[in-house]
C-alpha positions as CSV (number, residue, x, y, z in Angstrom):
1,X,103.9,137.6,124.0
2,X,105.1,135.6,126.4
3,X,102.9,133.1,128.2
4,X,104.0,130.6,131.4
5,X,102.6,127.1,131.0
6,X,101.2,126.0,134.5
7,X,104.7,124.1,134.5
8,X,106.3,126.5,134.8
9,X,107.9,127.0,131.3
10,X,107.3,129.9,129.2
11,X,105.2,129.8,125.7
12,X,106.0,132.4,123.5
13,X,102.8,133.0,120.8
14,X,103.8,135.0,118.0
15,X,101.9,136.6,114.8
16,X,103.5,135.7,111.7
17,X,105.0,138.8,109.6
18,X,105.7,138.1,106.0
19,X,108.8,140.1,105.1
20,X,108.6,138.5,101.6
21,X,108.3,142.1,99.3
22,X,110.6,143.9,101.8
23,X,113.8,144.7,99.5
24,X,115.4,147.4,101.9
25,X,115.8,148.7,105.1
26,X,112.8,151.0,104.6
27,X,109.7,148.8,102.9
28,X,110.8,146.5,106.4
29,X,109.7,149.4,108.7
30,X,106.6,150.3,106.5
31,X,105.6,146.8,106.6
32,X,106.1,146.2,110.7
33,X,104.5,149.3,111.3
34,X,101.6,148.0,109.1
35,X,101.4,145.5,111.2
36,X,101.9,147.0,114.3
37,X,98.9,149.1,114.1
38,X,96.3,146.1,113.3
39,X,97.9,144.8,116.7
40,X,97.9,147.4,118.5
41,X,93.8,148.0,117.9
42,X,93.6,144.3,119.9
43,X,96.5,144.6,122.0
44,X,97.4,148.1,123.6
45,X,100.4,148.7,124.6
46,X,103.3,146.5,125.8
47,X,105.3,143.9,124.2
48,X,104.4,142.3,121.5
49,X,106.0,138.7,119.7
50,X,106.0,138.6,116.0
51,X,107.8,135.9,113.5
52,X,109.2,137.6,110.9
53,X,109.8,135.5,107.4
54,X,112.6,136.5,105.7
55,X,113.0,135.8,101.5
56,X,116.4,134.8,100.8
57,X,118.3,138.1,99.8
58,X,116.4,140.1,102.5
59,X,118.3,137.4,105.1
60,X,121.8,137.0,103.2
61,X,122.0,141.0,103.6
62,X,120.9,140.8,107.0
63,X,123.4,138.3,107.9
64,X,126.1,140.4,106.1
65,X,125.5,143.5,107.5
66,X,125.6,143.8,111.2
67,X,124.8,147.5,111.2
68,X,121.7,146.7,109.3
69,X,120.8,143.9,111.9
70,X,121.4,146.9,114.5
71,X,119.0,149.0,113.3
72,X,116.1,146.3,112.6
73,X,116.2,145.4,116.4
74,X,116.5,149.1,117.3
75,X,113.0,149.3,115.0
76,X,111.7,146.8,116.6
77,X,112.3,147.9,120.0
78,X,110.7,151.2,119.3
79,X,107.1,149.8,118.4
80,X,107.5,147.4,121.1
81,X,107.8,143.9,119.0
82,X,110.0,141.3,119.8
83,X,111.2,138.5,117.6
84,X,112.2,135.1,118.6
85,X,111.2,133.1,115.7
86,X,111.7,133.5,112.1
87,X,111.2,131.2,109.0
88,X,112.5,130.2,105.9
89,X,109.8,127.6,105.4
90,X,107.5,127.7,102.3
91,X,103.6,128.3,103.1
92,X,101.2,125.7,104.4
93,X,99.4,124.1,101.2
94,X,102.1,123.4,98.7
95,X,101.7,119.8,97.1
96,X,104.0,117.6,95.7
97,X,103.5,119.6,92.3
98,X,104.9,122.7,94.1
99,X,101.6,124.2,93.1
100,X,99.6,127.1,95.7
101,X,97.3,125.7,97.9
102,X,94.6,126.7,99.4
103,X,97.0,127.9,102.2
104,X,99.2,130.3,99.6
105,X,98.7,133.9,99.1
106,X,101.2,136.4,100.0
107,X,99.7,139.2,98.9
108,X,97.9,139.7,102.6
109,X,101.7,139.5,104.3
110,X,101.2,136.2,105.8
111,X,104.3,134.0,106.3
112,X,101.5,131.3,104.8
113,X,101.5,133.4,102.1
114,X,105.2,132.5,100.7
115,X,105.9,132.7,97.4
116,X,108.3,129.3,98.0
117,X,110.4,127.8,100.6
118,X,113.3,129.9,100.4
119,X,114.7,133.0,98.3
120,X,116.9,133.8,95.4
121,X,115.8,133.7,92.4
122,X,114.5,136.9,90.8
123,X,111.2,136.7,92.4
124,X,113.8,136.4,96.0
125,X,112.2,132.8,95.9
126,X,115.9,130.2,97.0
127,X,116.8,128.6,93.8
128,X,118.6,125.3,93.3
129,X,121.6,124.7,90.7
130,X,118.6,123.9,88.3
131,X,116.8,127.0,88.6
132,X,113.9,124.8,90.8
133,X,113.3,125.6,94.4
134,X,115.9,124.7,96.7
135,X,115.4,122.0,99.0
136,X,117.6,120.2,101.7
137,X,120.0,118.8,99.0
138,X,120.6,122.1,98.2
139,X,123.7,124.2,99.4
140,X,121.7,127.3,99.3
141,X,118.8,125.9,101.8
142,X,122.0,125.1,104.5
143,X,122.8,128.9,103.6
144,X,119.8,130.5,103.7
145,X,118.7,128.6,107.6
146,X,122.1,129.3,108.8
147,X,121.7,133.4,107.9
148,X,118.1,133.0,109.4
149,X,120.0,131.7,113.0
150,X,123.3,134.5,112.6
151,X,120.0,137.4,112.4
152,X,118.2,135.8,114.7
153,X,120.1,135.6,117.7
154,X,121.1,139.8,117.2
155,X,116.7,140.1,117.1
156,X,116.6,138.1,120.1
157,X,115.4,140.1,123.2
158,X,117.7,140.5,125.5
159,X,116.6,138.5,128.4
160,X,115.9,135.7,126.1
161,X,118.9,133.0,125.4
162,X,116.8,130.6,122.6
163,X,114.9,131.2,119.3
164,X,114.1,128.7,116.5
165,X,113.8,129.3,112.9
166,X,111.6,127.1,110.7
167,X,112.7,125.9,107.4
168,X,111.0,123.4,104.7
169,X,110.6,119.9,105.0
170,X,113.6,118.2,103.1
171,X,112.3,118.4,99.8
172,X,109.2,116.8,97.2
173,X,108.9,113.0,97.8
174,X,108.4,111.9,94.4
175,X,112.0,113.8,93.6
176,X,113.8,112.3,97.2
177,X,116.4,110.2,95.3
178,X,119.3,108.4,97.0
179,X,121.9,111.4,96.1
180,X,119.4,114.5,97.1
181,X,119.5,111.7,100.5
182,X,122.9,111.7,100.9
183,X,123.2,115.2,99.9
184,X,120.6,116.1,102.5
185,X,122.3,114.0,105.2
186,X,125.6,116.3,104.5
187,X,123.7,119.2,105.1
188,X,121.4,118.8,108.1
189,X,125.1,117.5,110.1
190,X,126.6,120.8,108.7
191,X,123.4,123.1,109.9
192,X,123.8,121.0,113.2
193,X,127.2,122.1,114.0
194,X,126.9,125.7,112.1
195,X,124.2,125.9,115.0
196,X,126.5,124.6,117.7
197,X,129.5,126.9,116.5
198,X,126.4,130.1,116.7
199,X,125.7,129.0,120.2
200,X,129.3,128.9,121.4
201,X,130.3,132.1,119.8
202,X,127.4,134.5,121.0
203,X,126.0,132.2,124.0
204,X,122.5,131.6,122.3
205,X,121.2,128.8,121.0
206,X,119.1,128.4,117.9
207,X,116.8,125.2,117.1
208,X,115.6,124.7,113.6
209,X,112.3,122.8,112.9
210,X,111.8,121.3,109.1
211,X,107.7,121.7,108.2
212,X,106.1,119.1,106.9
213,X,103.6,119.2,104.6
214,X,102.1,116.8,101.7
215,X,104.2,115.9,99.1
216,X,107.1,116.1,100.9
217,X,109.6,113.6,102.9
218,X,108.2,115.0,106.1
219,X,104.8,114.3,105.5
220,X,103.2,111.9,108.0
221,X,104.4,111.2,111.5
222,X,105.8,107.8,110.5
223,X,108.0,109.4,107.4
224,X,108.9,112.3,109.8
225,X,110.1,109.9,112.4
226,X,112.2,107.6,110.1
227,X,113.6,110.7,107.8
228,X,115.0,112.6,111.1
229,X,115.6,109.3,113.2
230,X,119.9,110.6,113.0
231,X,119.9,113.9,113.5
232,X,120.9,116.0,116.4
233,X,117.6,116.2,118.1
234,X,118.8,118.5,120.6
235,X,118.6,121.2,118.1
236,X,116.7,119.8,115.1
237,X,113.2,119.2,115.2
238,X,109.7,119.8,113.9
239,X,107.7,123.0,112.7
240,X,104.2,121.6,112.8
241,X,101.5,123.2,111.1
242,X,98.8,121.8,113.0
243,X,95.9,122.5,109.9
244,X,97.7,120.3,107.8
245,X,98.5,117.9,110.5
246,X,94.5,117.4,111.2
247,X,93.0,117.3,107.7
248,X,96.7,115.1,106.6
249,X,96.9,112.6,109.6
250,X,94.2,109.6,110.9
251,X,94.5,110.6,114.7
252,X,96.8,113.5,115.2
253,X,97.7,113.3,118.7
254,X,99.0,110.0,118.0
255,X,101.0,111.1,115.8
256,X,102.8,114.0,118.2
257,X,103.0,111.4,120.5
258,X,105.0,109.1,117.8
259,X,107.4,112.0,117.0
260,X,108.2,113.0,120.7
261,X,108.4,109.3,121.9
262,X,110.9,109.2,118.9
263,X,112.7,112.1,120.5
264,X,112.1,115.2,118.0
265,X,110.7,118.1,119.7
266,X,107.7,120.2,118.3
267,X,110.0,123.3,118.6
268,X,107.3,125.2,117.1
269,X,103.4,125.0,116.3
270,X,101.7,127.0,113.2
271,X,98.1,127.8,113.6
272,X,97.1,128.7,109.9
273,X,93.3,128.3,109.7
274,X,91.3,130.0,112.4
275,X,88.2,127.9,111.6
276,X,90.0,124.2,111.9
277,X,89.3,122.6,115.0
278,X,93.2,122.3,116.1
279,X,92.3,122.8,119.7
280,X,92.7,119.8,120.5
281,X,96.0,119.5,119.4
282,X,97.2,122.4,121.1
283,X,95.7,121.3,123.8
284,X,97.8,118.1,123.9
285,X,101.0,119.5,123.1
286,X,100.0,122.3,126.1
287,X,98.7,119.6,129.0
288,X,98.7,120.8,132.3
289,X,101.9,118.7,133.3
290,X,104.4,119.8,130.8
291,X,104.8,122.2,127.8
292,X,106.1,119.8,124.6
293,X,106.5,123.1,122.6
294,X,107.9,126.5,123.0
295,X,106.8,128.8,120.4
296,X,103.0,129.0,118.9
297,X,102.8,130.9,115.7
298,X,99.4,132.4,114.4
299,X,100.0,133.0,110.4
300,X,96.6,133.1,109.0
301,X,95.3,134.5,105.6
302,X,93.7,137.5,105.7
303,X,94.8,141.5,105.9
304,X,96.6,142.4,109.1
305,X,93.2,143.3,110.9
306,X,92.0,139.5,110.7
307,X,95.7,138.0,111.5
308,X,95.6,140.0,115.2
309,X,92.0,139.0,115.8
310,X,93.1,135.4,114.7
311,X,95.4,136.0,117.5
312,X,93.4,137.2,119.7
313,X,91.3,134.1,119.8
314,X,94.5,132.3,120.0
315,X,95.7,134.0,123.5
316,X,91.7,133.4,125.1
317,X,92.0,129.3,123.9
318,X,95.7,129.1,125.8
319,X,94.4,131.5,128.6
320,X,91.8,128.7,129.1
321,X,94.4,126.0,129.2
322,X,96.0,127.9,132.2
323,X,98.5,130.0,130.2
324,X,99.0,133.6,131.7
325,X,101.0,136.3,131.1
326,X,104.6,135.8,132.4
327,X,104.3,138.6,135.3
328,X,101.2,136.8,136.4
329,X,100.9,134.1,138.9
330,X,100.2,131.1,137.2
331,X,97.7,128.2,138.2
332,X,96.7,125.0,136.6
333,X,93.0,125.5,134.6
């Protein structure tokens, strides 16, 4: 749904959809409408924001088939969901041994509950040359974000001229060698200007934000800061999961404030555990005089039923920071 900050921008809160079993047109519809009943018990009627993940075969049909693209907004449309975010990132819990965390799951449809950080392998997990799981040094994650932008901006709603897909942190620490750097280099320039050549060709821009997470190469704000320090930041930037951000980081507003002085936005912020006491970091990236993210997604664990009560509770905390519905007048809390 779509919220205006007391600035004046607009905050678009989202409930994450995993899309990560969906094989065809037709397990895609039976999983949104899934979904759109739990919602629909908390919402009523009106337009709803989900973020859709997308495993990697499920996205490089998408992107191939514009008809198919068709009908998934017309389906969309029809139970009143819009989508303005989707990811490619793996789940929120992964260490550096690529093992499940306590974040992992996707049996409840949770995006946290990705099976890896991308797809293609015969699970629809993305798969580097060596069979692993891709990361940034890998042509196949430059494929799979780029597909995620070319669906993306066909999903968009059609007052809307921005989304932002999320996509994995660069790749396992321990494994970040000088030529997966270089390699990785190579291929965040070419998603920078497959992103510019999107926007110029259908007039809407997509922004990409790399998750960070422990184990990886974006892991703490400092690492973050010096592994994106030369890319584009005008359409690159952060996908924080603000759970890991407060049990991973020593003072976690700090550390937004280090990234943004650096000049990487927070294009998008991940609430994945309803209990952690991340209010206080949404509060900061939400103050009164300015809005230093756009999109806040609520992927929790849990069935469908808990995920829209999760956001639920989401929507009251930004109500009482002042955000309101975007037809409502909007005053500072």
């Amino acid at each position: 749904m779509r919220l205006r900050h007391p600035s004046g921008r607009i905050v678009h809160l989202s409930c994450g959809i995993s899309l990560d079993d969906a094989e065809d047109p037709a397990s895609v519809v039976a999983r949104l409408d899934a979904a759109n009943s739990a919602l629909r018990g908390h919402f009523g009627t009106g337009a709803l924001t989900v973020a859709l993940r997308l495993p990697y075969r499920l996205a490089a049909a998408l992107a191939e088939d514009g008809r198919a693209r068709t009908r998934l907004r017309a389906d969309l449309d029809a139970r009143g969901l819009e989508v303005v975010t989707l990811s490619g990132a793996s789940g929120p819990g992964r260490g550096a041994d690529g093992a499940s965390g306590p974040g992992d799951g996707g049996s409840d449809g949770s995006l946290s509950g990705a099976s890896g950080p991308g797809g293609g392998g015969s699970d629809g997990t993305e798969t580097g040359a060596d069979g692993s799981e891709a990361d940034w040094s890998e042509p196949a994650r430059l494929r799979h974000t780029l597909d995620l932008a070319r669906i993306l901006v066909d999903l968009l709603p059609a007052e809307e001229v921005r989304g932002a897909v999320c996509t994995y942190g660069l790749g396992r620490a321990d494994e970040w060698d000088e030529a997966r750097q270089r390699a990785g280099a190579r291929h965040l320039m070419r998603l920078s200007g497959g992103l510019a050549d999107l926007a110029w060709r259908v007039g809407r821009a997509v922004r990409a934000g790399f998750q960070p997470g422990p184990g990886l190469v974006l892991d703490t704000p400092e690492q973050i800061v010096t592994a994106l320090t030369r890319v584009d930041k005008d359409r690159l930037g952060v996908c924080l999961d603000l759970s890991t951000a407060l049990r991973d980081w020593p003072a976690t507003e700090a550390g937004i404030d280090r990234m943004t002085d650096a000049g990487l936005s927070v294009i998008t912020a991940l609430i994945t555990e309803p209990g952690a006491a991340w209010q206080p970091m949404l509060r900061h990236l939400l103050a009164a005089d300015t809005a230093r993210t756009e999109y806040v997604v609520v992927d929790t664990p849990g069935g469908d039923e808990q995920r829209a009560a999760d956001l639920a509770y989401v929507l009251a905390e930004l109500t009482a920071l002042g955000l309101v519905p975007e037809q409502q007048p909007c005053t500072a809390p």
